[in-house]
C-alpha positions in Angstrom: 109.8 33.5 259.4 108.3 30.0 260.5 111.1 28.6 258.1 113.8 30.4 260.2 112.5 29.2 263.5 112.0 25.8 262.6 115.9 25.7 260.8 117.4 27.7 264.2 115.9 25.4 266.5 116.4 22.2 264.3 120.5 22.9 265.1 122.4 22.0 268.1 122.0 24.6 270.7 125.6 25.3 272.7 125.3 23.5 276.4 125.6 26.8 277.7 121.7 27.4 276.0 118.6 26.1 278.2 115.9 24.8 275.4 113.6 27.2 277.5 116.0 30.0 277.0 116.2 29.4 273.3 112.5 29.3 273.2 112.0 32.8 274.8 115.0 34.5 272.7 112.7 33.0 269.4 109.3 34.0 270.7 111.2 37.3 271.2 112.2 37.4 267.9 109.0 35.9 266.3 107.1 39.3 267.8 
């Protein structure tokens, strides 16, 4: 799972996608 997060986050998130927002959709994820 760590893998997954580290691979997602390592791309280019769309303008449109606040770094903060990306974090709480992972965390979301992650639990």
């Amino acid at each position: 799972m760590s893998s997954f997060y580290t691979n997602k986050h390592s791309l280019p998130l769309p303008p449109n996608i606040h770094p903060g927002q990306a974090v709480r959709i992972g965390t979301q994820k992650k639990n």
